[in-house]
C-alpha positions in Angstrom: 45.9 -22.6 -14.6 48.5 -22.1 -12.0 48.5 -22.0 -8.1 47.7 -19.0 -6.5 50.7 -18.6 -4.0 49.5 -18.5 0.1 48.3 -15.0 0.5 47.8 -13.4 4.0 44.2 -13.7 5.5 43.2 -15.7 2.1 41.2 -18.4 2.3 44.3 -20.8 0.2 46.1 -20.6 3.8 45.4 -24.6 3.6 44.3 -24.8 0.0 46.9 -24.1 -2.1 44.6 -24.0 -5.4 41.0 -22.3 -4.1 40.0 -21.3 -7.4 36.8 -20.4 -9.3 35.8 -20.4 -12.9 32.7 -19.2 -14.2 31.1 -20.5 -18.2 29.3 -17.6 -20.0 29.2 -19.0 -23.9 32.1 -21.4 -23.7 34.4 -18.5 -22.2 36.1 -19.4 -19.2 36.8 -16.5 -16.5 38.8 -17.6 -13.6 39.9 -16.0 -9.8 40.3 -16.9 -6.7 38.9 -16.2 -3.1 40.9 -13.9 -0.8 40.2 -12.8 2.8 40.8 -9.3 2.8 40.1 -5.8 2.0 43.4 -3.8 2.0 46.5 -5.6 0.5 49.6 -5.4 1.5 52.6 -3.9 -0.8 53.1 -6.8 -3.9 49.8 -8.7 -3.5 48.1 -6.9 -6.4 50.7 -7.4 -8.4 50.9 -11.4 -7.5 46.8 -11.5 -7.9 47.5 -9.8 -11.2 50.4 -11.8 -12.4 48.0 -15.1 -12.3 46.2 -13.5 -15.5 42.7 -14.2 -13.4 40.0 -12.0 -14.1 37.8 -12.0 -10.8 38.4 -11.8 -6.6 35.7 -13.2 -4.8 35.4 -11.8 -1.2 32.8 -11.9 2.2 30.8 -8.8 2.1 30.4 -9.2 5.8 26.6 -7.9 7.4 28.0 -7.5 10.8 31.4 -5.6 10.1 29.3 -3.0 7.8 26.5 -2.5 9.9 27.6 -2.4 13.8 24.3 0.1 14.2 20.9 -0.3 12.8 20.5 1.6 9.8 24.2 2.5 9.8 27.0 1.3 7.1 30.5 1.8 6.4 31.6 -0.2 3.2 34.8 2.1 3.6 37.4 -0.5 3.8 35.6 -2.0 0.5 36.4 0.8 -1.3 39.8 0.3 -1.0 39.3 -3.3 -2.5 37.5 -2.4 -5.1 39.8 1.1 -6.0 42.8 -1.6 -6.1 40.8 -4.2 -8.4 39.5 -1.3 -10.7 43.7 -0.9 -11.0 44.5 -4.0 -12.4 41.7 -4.7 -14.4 39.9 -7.1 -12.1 36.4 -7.8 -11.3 34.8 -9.0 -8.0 32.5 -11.6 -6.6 31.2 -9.9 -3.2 29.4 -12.3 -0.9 26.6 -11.0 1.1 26.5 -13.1 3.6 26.3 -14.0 7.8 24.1 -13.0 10.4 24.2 -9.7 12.7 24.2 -9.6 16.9 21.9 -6.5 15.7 19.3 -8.7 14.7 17.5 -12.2 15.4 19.6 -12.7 18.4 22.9 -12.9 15.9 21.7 -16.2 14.4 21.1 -16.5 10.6 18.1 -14.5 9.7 14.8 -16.0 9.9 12.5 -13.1 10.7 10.4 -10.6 8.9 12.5 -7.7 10.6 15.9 -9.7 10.1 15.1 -10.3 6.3 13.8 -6.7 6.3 17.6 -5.3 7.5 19.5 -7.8 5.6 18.2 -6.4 2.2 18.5 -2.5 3.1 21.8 -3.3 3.7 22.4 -5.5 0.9 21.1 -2.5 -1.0 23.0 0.4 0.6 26.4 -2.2 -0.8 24.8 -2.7 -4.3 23.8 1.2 -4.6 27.4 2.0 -3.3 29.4 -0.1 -6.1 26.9 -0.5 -8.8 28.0 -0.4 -12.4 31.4 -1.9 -11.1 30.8 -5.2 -12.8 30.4 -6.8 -9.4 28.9 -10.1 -8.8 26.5 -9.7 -6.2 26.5 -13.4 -4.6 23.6 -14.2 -2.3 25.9 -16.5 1.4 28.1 -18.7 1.3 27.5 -22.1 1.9 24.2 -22.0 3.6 23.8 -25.6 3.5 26.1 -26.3 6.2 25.8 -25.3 10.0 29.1 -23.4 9.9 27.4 -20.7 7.9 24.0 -20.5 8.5 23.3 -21.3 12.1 21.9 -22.7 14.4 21.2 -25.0 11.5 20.7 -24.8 8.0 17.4 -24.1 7.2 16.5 -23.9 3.4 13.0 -22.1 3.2 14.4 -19.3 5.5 17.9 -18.9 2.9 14.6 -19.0 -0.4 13.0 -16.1 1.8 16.2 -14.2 2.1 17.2 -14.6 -1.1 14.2 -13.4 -2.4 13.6 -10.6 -0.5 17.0 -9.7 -1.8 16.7 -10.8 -5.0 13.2 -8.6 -5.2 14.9 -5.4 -4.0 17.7 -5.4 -6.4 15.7 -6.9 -9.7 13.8 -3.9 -8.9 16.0 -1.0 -8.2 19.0 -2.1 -10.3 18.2 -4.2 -12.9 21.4 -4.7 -14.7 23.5 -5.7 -11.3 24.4 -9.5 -11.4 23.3 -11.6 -8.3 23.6 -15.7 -8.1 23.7 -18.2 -5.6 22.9 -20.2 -3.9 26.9 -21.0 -3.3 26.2 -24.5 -1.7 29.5 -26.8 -0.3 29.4 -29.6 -2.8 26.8 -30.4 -4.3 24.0 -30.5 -2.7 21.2 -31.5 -4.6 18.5 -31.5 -2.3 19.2 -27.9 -0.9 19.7 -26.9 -4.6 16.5 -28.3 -6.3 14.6 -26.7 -3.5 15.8 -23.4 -4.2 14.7 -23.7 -7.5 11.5 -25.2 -6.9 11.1 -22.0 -4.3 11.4 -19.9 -7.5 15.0 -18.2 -7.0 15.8 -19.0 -10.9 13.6 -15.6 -11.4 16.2 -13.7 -9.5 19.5 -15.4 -9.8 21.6 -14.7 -13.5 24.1 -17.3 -12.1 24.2 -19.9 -10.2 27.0 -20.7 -7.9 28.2 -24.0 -6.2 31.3 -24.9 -4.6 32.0 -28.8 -5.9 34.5 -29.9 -3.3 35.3 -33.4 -3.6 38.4 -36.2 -3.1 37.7 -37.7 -6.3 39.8 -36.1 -9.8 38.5 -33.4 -10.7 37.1 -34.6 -14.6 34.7 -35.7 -12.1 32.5 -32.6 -12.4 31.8 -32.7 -15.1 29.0 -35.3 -15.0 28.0 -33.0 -12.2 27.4 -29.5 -14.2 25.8 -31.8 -16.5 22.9 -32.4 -14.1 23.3 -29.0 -12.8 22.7 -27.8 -15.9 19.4 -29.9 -16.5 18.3 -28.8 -13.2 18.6 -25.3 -14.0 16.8 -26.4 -17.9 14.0 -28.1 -15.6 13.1 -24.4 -13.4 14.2 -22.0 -15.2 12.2 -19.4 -16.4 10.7 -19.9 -20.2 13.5 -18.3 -22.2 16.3 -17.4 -19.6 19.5 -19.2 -19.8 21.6 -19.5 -16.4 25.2 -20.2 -16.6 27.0 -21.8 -14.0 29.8 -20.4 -11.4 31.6 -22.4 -9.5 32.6 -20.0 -7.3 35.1 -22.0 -4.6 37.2 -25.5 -5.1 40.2 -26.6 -4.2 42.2 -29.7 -3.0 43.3 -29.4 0.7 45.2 -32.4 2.8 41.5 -32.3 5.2 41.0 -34.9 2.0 44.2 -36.5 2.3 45.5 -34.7 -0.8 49.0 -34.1 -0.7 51.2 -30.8 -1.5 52.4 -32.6 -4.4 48.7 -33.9 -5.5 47.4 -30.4 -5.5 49.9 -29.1 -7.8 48.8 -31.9 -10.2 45.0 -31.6 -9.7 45.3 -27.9 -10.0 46.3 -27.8 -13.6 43.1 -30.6 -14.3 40.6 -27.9 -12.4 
């Protein structure tokens, strides 16, 4: 695996290796997580030239829908007409809150939850049968995302209304999460004990740490009996790590990314 070089508005602007990799049957997929929708002349072409097979982008509530009931997903499909060029497939994050609703926090009403998942619909009935990952936040664990505070039994009742809606209307999209920073096991068994197994097909985590990264391993391992322990009877659940990288915020030097990148 190589280094994805800085891109504009990506999220490597201080991580210089912000990969993913996802495990279906002992087949790795990899990509990386940009920060925009309409690339400028060359990007493609360096996204392509990495040989990874997935972007993974926000799918952002507020930009989409600035008037109730209202979307415009046009600058997505421009992202996705450039991916379907090269061959690549997307992760697309719905995710954040809306000054439209619940006074622009993270949502945590019926009417909030309500909106969230027509719109999360209206984007999964616009690009369905593109391959897309359909992953439910990002990082709702941590009060950057979901605010005021995190708050897990409002993220289960999100994710299930969403979950419900889309298991329902189309059956064969893809949709994981719960995309926690590191792992957080307490957030993460209580998604599962809140029954979010039945929807997800994936489950996502972002296992940022200082230590090497052969360190995960032991991790996934008792992801993977977590997942064993809720799942429903019969349904395997691979795992997507869906964001990690090595930044100097852990005192991780140029030179040390470069090195832990080929280990990740």
């Amino acid at each position: 695996m190589v280094c994805l070089p800085v891109l504009r508005g990506s999220v490597v602007c201080f991580v210089l290796c912000n990969v993913f990799f996802i495990v279906v049957a002992e087949t790795h997929l990899t990509g990386t997580n940009i920060h925009f929708t309409k690339p400028l002349a060359g990007e493609m072409d360096m996204l392509a030239g990495t040989g990874w097979q997935f972007i993974r982008m926000d799918l952002t509530w507020s930009e989409t829908e600035r008037e109730k009931g209202v979307y415009d997903f046009s600058s997505y499909d421009t992202l996705m007409s450039n991916l379907a060029q090269y061959n690549m497939r997307a992760i697309l994050i719905l995710d954040y809150s809306n000054s439209l609703y619940d006074d622009g926090l993270s949502v945590y009403t019926d009417e909030g939850r309500e909106a969230f998942t027509k719109w999360a619909m209206a984007a999964v009935d616009r690009f369905q049968g593109r391959n897309v990952f359909w992953e439910m936040y990002n990082e709702p664990n941590i009060n950057v995302f979901w605010k005021p505070q995190p708050n897990v039994t409002d993220y289960i009742a999100l994710a299930t209304s969403v979950g419900k809606a889309l298991k329902a209307s189309y059956p064969f999209e893809i949709y994981m999460g719960p995309a926690t920073s590191q792992m957080d096991w307490a957030f993460i068994e209580s998604c599962f004990q809140g029954g979010l197994l039945k929807y997800f097909d994936y489950v996502s985590v972002h296992p940022y740490r200082s230590e090497m990264p052969e360190t995960a391993s032991v991790d996934f391992q008792t992801l993977y009996g977590m997942i064993k322990k809720y799942a429903p009877t019969g349904k395997s659940i691979p795992i997507v790590s869906s964001e990690w990288g090595y930044s100097e915020l852990y005192s991780v030097s140029c030179f040390q990314q470069n090195e832990i990148s080929v280990n990740v």
